[in-house]
C-alpha positions, 0 to 999 in steps of 0.5 A, a space after each residue: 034577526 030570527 028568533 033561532 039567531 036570538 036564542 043562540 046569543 041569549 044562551 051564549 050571553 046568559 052564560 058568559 056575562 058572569 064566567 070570565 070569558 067575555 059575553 061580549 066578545 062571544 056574541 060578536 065571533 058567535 053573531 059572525 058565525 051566525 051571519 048577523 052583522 047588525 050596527 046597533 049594538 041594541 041586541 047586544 045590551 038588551 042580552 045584558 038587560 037580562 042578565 042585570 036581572 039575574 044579579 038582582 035576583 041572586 044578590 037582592 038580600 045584599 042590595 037591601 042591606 046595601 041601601 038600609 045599612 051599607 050606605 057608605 058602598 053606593 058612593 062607592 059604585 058610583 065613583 066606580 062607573 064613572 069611567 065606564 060612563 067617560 069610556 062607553 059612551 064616546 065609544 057607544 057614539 062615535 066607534 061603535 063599529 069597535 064592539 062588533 070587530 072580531 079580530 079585536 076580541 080574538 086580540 083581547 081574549 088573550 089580555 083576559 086570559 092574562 088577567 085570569 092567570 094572574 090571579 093565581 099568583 096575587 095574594 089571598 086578600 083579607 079586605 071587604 068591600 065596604 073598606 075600600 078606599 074612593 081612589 081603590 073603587 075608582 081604579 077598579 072602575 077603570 078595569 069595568 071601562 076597559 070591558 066594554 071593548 070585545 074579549 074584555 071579561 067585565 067580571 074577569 077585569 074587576 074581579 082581578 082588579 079587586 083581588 089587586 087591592 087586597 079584597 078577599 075572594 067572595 067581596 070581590 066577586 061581589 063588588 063585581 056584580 055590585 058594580 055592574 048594576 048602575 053599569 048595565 042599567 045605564 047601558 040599557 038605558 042607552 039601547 032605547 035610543 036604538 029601539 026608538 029608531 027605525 031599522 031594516 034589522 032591527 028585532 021584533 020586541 018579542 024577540 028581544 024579551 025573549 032574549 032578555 029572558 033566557 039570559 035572565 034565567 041561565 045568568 043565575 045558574 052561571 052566577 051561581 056557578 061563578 060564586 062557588 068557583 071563585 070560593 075555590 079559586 079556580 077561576 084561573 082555570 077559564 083562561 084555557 078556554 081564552 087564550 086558544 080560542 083568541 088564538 084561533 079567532 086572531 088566526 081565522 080573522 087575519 085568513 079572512 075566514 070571518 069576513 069584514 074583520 080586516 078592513 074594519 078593524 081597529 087594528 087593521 093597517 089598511 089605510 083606506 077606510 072603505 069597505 068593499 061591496 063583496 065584503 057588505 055582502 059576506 058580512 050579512 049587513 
């Protein structure tokens, strides 16, 4: 990977982690666009390192607070991860190639998009965070572990997941990214098993920390912009980014103008799962 390629999806990435359009499903349609077409999925989590970064950053006062007085919220958060952690990593090791399928994305675009519109028509909640229930925080994990496939909106599922048990806007964003640390965090971990390995399109690890650190630094700005958006309830209105853009990515990959997305599809009909030269090639692998 070239430092360029490196710093277009740092930018898609520090952008799209905290507005609820899917970072992950925009780094694969924008790695495709780029003719990067890696196995490991090690760029892709060290971009979301960066982005951890910016939620320590912007929410640092509330996570001291958390650790010395709202004890009662880290059983919270780890009840919430354990589906993500049973989700992510049977996927992480045995259907890896899922994360990179751009039709898949292009399919789950449109469920986010869904999700985005239907928090215009839930009521205004009036409960805080720290209120929430074990089964409440368990059920919005599940949301966050539904994320991990690409076109997921990870702040998106959790945010509606939320506003559905009665969290008033700005706890939910907050639950959100709360919940997000021990996610990320884990996630990254799990990368350094693919830094350890030697690979023909393995980055640089200068190049990979300046990934990690543009994401870091618009991950703030888009943070931020999420926090004062949600206070005004337009976060519904990202859905009209989603649904066209699944649209157009459904339509492109089933034409065959993203190649490789057909036949290593999980939703392909093809029942052979071989892969054609020509199409190795055309992918940039």
């Amino acid at each position: 990977m070239s430092l360029f390629e490196m710093v277009i999806l740092a930018i898609v990435q520090g952008i799209a982690e905290f507005l609820p359009i899917s970072s992950s499903g925009h780094l694969v349609l924008v790695g495709r666009w780029l003719g990067y077409n890696s196995e490991s999925a090690t760029v892709e989590i060290i971009l979301h390192g960066g982005t951890l970064g910016s939620i320590l950053v912007v929410y640092w006062r509330r996570i001291l607070r958390l650790l010395v007085q709202d004890r009662r919220v880290i059983p919270l958060l780890i009840v919430g991860t354990v589906p993500a952690v049973l989700v992510g990593l049977p996927i992480k090791l045995f259907a890896e190639s899922w994360l990179k399928d751009p039709l898949l994305a292009g399919c789950l675009l449109l469920v986010t998009a869904a999700l985005l519109l239907g928090l215009k028509r839930l009521r205004p909640g009036t409960v805080e965070y720290a209120d929430l229930r074990w089964w409440q925080a368990l059920a919005i994990g599940c949301f966050q572990a539904v994320a991990i496939l690409p076109g997921i909106s990870r702040s998106g599922a959790t945010i509606f997941g939320g506003r559905w048990f009665g969290l008033r806007g700005d706890e939910a964003v907050t639950f959100s990214f709360l919940l997000a640390i021990p996610a990320l965090s884990g996630a990254t971990v799990l990368a350094l098993r693919d830094l350890m390995k030697p690979a023909t399109d393995q980055p640089t690890i200068g190049v990979l920390v300046t990934g990690a650190l543009i994401s870091f630094v618009l991950g703030i700005f888009a943070l931020r912009w999420l926090m004062v958006w949600a206070r005004k309830d337009r976060l519904h209105w990202f859905a009209a980014w989603c649904a066209p853009l699944g649209l157009l990515v459904i339509g492109l990959s089933l034409a065959g103008a993203l190649s490789g997305t057909t036949e290593d599809s999980p939703l392909s009909t093809d029942p052979s799962p071989a892969v054609s030269e020509n199409t190795e090639l055309g992918s940039g692998r």
